[in-house]
C-alpha positions in Angstrom: 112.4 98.0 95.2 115.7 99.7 96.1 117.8 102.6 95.5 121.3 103.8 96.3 122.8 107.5 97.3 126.1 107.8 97.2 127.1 111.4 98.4 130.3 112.6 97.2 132.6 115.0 99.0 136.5 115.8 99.3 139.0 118.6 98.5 141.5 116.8 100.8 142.9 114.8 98.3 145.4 117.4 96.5 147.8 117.4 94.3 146.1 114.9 93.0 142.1 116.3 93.1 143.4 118.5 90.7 143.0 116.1 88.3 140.3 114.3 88.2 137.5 114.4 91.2 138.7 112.6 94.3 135.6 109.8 94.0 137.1 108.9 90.9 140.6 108.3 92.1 141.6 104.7 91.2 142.1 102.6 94.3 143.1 99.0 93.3 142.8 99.9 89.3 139.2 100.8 89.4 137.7 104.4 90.3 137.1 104.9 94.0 133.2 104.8 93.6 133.3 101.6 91.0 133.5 100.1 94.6 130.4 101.2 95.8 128.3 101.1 92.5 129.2 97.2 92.3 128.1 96.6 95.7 125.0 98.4 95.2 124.8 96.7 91.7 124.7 93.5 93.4 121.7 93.7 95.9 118.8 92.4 94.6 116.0 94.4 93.2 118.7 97.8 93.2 116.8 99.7 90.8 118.7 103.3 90.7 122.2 104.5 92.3 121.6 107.9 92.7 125.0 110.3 92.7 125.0 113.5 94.5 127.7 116.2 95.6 129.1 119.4 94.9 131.1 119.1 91.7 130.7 120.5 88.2 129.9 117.3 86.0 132.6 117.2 83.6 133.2 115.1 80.9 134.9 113.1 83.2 132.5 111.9 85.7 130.0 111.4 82.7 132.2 109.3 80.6 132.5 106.9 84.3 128.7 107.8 84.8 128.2 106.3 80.9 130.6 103.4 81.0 129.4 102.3 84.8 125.3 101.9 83.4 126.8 100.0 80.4 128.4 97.8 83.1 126.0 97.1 85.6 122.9 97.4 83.5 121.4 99.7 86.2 120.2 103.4 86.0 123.1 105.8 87.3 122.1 109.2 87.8 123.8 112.7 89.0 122.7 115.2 90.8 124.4 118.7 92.1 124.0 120.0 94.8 123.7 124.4 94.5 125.8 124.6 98.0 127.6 121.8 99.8 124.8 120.8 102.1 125.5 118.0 103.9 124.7 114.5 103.6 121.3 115.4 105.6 120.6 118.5 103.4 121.9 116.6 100.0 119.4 114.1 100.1 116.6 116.0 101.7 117.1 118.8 98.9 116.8 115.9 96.4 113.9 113.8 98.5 111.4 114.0 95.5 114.4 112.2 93.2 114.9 109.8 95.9 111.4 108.6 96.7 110.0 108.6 92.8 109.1 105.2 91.9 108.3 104.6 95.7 111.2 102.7 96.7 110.8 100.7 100.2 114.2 101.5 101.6 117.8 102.8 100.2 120.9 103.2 100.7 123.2 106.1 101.3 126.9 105.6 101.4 129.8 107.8 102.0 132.2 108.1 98.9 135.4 108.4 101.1 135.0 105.1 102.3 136.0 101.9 101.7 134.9 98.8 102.7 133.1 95.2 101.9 130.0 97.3 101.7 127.8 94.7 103.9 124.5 96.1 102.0 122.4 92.7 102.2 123.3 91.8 105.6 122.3 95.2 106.5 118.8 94.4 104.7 118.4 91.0 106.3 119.5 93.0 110.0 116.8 95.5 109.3 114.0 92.8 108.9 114.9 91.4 112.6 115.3 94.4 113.8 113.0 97.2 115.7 109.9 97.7 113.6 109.5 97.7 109.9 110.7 101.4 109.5 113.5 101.4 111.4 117.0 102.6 110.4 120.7 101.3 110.5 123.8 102.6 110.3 127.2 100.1 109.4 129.1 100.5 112.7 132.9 98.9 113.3 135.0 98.5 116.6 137.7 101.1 117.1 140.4 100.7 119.7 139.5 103.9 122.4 142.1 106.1 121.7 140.9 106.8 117.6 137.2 105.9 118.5 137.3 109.8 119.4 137.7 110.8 116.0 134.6 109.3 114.7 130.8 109.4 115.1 130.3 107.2 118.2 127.8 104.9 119.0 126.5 103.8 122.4 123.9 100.6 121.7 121.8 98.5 124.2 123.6 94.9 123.2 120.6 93.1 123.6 118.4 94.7 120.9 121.5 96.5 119.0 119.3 100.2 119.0 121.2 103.0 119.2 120.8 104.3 122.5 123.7 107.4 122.4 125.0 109.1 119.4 128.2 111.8 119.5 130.2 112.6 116.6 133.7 113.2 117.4 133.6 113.3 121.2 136.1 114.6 123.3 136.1 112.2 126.1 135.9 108.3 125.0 132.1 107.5 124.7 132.2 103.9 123.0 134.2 101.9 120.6 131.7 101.3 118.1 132.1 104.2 115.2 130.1 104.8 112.3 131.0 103.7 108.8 129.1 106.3 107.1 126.8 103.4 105.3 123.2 103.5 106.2 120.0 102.0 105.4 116.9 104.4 105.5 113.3 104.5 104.2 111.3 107.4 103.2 110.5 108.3 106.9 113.8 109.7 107.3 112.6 112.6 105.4 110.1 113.6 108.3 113.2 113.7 110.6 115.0 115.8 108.3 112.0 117.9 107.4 112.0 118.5 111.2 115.3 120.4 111.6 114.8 121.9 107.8 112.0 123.6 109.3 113.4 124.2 113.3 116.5 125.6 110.8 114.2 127.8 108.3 112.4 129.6 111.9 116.0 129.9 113.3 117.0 131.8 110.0 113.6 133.5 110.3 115.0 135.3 113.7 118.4 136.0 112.6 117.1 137.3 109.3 114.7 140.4 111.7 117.7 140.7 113.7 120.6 140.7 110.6 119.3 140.4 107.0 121.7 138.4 105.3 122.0 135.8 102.7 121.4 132.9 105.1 118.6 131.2 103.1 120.7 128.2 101.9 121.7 127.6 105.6 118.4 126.6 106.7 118.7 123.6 104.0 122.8 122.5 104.7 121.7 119.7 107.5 124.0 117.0 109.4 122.7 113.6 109.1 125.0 112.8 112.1 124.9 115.4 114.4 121.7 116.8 113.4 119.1 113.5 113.0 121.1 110.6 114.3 122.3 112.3 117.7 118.4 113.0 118.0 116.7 110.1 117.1 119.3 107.9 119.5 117.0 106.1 122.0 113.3 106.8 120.6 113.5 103.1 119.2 113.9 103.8 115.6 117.8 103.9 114.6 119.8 100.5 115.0 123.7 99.6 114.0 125.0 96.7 111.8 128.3 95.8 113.1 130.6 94.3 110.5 133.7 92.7 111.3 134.8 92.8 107.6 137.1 95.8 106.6 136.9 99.0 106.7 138.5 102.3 106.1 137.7 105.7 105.6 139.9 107.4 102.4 140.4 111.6 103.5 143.6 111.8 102.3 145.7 110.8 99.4 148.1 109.2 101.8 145.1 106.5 102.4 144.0 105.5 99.1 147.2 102.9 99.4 146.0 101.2 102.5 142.7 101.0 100.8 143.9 99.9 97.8 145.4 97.1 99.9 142.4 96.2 101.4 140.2 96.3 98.4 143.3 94.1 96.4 143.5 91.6 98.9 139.3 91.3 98.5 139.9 90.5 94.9 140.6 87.0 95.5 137.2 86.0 96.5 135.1 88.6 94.4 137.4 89.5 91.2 140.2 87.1 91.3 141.0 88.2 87.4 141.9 91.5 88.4 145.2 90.5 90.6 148.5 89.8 88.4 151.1 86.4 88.8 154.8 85.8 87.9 154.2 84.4 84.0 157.0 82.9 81.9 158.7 86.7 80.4 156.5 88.8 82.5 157.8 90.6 85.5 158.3 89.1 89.1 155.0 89.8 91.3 155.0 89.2 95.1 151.7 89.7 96.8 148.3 91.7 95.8 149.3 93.5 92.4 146.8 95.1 89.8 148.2 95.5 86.3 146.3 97.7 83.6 146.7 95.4 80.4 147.5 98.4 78.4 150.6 98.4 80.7 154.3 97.5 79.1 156.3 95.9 82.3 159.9 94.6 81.6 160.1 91.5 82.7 163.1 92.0 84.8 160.9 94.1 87.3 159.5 93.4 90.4 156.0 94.2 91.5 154.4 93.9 94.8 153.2 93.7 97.8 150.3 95.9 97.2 150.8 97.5 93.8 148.2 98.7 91.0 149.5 100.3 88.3 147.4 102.4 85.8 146.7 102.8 81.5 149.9 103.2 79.6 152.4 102.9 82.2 155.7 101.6 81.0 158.4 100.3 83.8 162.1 99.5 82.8 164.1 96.9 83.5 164.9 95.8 87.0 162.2 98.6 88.6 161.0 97.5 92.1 157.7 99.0 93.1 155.9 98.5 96.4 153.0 99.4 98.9 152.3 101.9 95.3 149.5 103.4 93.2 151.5 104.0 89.6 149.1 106.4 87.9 148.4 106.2 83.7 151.0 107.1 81.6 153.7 107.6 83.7 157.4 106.2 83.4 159.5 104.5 85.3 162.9 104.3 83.8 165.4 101.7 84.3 166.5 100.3 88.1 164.5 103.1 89.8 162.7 102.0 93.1 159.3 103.3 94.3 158.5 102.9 97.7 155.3 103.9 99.4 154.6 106.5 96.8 151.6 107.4 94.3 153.0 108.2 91.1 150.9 110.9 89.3 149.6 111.0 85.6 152.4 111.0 82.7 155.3 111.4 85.6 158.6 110.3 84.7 160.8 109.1 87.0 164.7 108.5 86.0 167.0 105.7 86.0 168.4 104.2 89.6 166.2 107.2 91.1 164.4 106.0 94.8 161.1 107.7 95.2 160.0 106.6 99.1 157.1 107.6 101.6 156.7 106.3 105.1 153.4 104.2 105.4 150.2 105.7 107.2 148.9 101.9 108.4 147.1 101.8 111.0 149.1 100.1 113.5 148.9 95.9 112.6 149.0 94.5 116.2 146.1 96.2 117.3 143.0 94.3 115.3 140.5 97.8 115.9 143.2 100.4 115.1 142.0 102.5 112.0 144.1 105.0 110.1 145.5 108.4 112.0 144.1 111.0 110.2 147.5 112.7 110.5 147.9 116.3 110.2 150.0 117.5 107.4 152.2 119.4 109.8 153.5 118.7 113.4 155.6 120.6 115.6 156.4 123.0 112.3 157.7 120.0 110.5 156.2 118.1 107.8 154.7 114.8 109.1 156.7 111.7 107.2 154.0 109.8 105.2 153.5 109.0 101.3 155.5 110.3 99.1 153.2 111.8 96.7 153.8 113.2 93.1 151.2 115.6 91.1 150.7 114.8 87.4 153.6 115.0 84.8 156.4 115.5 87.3 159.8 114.8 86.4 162.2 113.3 88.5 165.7 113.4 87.7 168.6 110.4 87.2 170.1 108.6 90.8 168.3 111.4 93.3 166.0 110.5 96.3 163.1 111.6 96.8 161.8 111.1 100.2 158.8 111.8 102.0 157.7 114.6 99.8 154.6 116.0 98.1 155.3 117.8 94.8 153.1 119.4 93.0 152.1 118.9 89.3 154.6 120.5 86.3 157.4 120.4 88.3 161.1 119.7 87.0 162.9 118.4 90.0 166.9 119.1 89.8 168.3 117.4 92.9 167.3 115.3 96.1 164.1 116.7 98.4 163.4 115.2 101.7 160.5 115.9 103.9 159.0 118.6 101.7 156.2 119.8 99.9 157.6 121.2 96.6 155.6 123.6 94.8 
């Protein structure tokens, strides 16, 4: 049997975390970690997805927790962490949860990814691979420049074992990064156990030199620079590559080009979830996801790359593209939304032109992945999305360009390249 850890983390998604947990941001009209649980749901003899981070469970996450078992008939749990420990220390903390009912292997996936979530190729790649207990992490090709801003992986291309691991180098290493998706059996916990315990005698010394409140330290462990960069080369960690997509989600700004991604997937694996031009409905062009609770005129037009959320009600002759249109909000009459998430209840008014600049990755390289783009550069706010917080109200025939706002706000006028608190 099998079992699935997803291991939430993120703070990097505000204004819009404020709302609801970033894992259960929609991207393409579900909630970020719908993605994962269906993938997991689908592998054969999955018997328990196993949630665990850092957040207070509110009603929330239980409600998605509830509704996701009714869905996938499978046992979803969650469990929270006491510190944020790392994806090592999360699941060695919870290894007794992990290995009851004695599992042969599971899976532990990163919640701010997104991809096609290769799990049973990985399980197939496992069999052929090294010996019965060996390991694999989902790697991907990234062009040289951006490779540097990942976990790196150097393999022997014969045998695809991980010779080398470096997170984040600072000189190129090798072009194959890690996804953050792994496939491990209980023997991982040795490893871990391992540095718990070189951690715990470390503590042990600083504690007779300084006594402080370092206990919890000894548990917060680094599955990649702490195990993997170790175990690289001792014949027991190998990589999947996948040349299917994939994309890691850190920032608001991202969850469109995943969106994207996980939209244009929809026509093999949920075709009923993507929207078309119907007689007195509005014109779609492209990937669009439509909530049916929505109320669309049907002089609009929708798409490329569109999902908009419950309750949302667009006027007549709207045009929305490359968007995320969160519940509840309204877009009046003629307004244009460009490149933007729209946050809960927002209203936007009539000819108004809410517009972001993309953060693609650039299309003409096949490897490129997203620039994790800081928020500021050279003192200036760095174009991107244009982002607003929840219940946000954007006057008549103003432009709002490039420009976070925060939730509550009123605007009065134009804003360009700001964040408006």
């Amino acid at each position: 049997s099998l079992k699935s850890i997803l291991y939430l983390t993120g703070t990097r998604f505000r204004p819009l975390s404020f709302e609801v947990p970033k894992p259960l941001f929609p991207v393409a009209g579900v909630p970020m970690l719908q993605h994962h649980i269906e993938a997991c749901a689908k592998v054969p003899n999955m018997k328990e997805i196993l949630l665990i981070g850092f957040y207070q469970p509110n009603e929330e996450l239980n409600r998605f927790l509830f509704n996701a078992q009714q869905e996938f008939k499978i046992s979803i749990r969650y469990l929270q962490e006491y510190a944020a420990l790392g994806t090592g220390g999360g699941i060695y903390h919870f290894r007794d949860q992990i290995v009851s009912g004695s599992p042969e292997a599971f899976f532990v996936l990163n919640a701010d990814v997104c991809s096609a979530f290769p799990l049973t190729e990985m399980l197939s790649f496992q069999k052929e691979h090294g010996e019965p207990n060996s390991f694999v992490i989902l790697g991907t090709t990234a062009n040289r420049k951006q490779s540097m801003n990942y976990g790196c992986i150097v393999e022997n291309e014969e045998t695809n074992e991980v010779m080398h691991y470096v997170e984040k180098p600072s000189t190129f290493v090798s072009d194959i990064i890690n996804c953050g998706i792994y496939l491990f059996n209980p023997e991982i916990f040795q490893h871990i156990g391992t540095v718990f315990q070189k951690n715990q005698q470390d503590m042990l010394f600083l504690l007779s030199e300084e006594p402080t409140n370092g206990w919890h330290r000894a548990e917060a462990i680094r599955l990649e620079q702490d195990i993997f960069t170790a175990l690289a080369g001792q014949g027991r960690l190998y990589v999947y590559k996948t040349l299917s997509f994939w994309s890691q989600i850190k920032s608001a700004g991202s969850a469109i080009y995943a969106s994207r991604l996980y939209l244009s997937q929809y026509h093999s694996n949920h075709p009923e979830r993507l929207a078309s031009s119907k007689e007195g409905g509005p014109k779609i062009s492209g990937n669009v996801y439509i909530h049916p609770t929505a109320n669309i005129d049907p002089t609009a037009m929708l798409g490329p790359n569109v999902s908009i959320g419950t309750g949302v009600t667009i006027g007549a002759g709207v045009r929305v593209r490359e968007s995320i249109i969160l519940h509840g909000a309204n877009l009046q009459d003629h307004c244009c939304v460009l490149n933007s998430i729209v946050g809960w209840d927002s209203t936007i008014g009539k000819w108004a032109r809410v517009e972001g600049t993309p953060s693609d990755p650039n299309p003409n390289d096949p490897y490129s992945k997203i620039d994790s783009e800081t928020l500021f550069r050279d003192g200036k706010l760095t174009p991107s999305i244009t982002i607003l917080g929840c219940n946000v109200t954007i006057p008549s025939e103003v432009i709002i360009l490039n420009s976070i706002v925060l939730p509550h706000k009123d605007l009065n006028r134009s804003f360009k390249n700001q964040i408006i608190l």
